[in-house]
N, C-alpha and C positions, 0 to 999 in steps of 0.2 A: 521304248526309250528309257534312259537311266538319266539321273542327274544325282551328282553328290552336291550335298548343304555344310560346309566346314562349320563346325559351333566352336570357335576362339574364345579363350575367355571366360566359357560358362560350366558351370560347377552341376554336371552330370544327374547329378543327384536332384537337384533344386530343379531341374529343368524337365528332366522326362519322369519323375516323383521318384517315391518311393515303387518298389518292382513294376516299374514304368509304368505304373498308374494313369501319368500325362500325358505318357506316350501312345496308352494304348486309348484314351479318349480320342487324341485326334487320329487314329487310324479308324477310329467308328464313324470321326468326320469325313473320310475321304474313303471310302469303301473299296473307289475304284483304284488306289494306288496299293503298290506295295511300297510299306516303310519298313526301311531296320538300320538299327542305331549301332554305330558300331566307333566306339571311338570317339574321337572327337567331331563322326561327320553321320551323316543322315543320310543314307540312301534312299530314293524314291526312283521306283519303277513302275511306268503305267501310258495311256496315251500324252500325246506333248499338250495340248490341251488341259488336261486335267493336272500336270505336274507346274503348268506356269500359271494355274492358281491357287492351285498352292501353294508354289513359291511366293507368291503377293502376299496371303495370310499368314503366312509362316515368318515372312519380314516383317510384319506389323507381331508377332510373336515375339520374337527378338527382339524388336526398338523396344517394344514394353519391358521386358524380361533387365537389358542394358541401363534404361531409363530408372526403374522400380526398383531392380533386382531380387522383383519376386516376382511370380509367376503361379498364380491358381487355379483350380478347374473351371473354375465362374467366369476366370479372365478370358480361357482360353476358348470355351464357349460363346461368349460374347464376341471377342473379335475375329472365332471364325465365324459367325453368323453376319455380323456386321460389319467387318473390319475397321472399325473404333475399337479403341483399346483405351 
């Protein structure tokens, strides 16, 4: 299964780091998906299961990201672990 994530609004750079640094932490969160950033949108390929919870923590990503407009690796670790942000 594929599902695209559209990022509106967020400054690329700020979001998945510097040489996707943020990017590549949370792909070490999620092992069994395949992620790649391409644009303004987020591909995720993997079973449906494993991509619709991701999509949960990945929302709670966002609202932080939207809310803050910043986004850390300590954040990003915490509210994938927890989903508190």
């Amino acid at each position: 299964m594929e599902q695209k994530i559209y990022l509106e609004g967020i400054d690329p750079l700020e979001f998945f780091g510097i040489n996707n640094a943020k990017m590549n932490l949370i792909k070490t969160l999620f092992p069994k998906l395949k992620l790649t950033a391409r644009g303004n949108a987020l591909h995720v390929q993997g079973e449906e299961n494993e991509i619709k919870n991701f999509e949960k923590k990945f929302a709670l990503l966002l609202d932080h990201y939207f809310q803050f407009n910043v986004l850390t690796e300590e954040i990003i670790l915490q509210i994938m672990a927890t989903g508190i942000s």
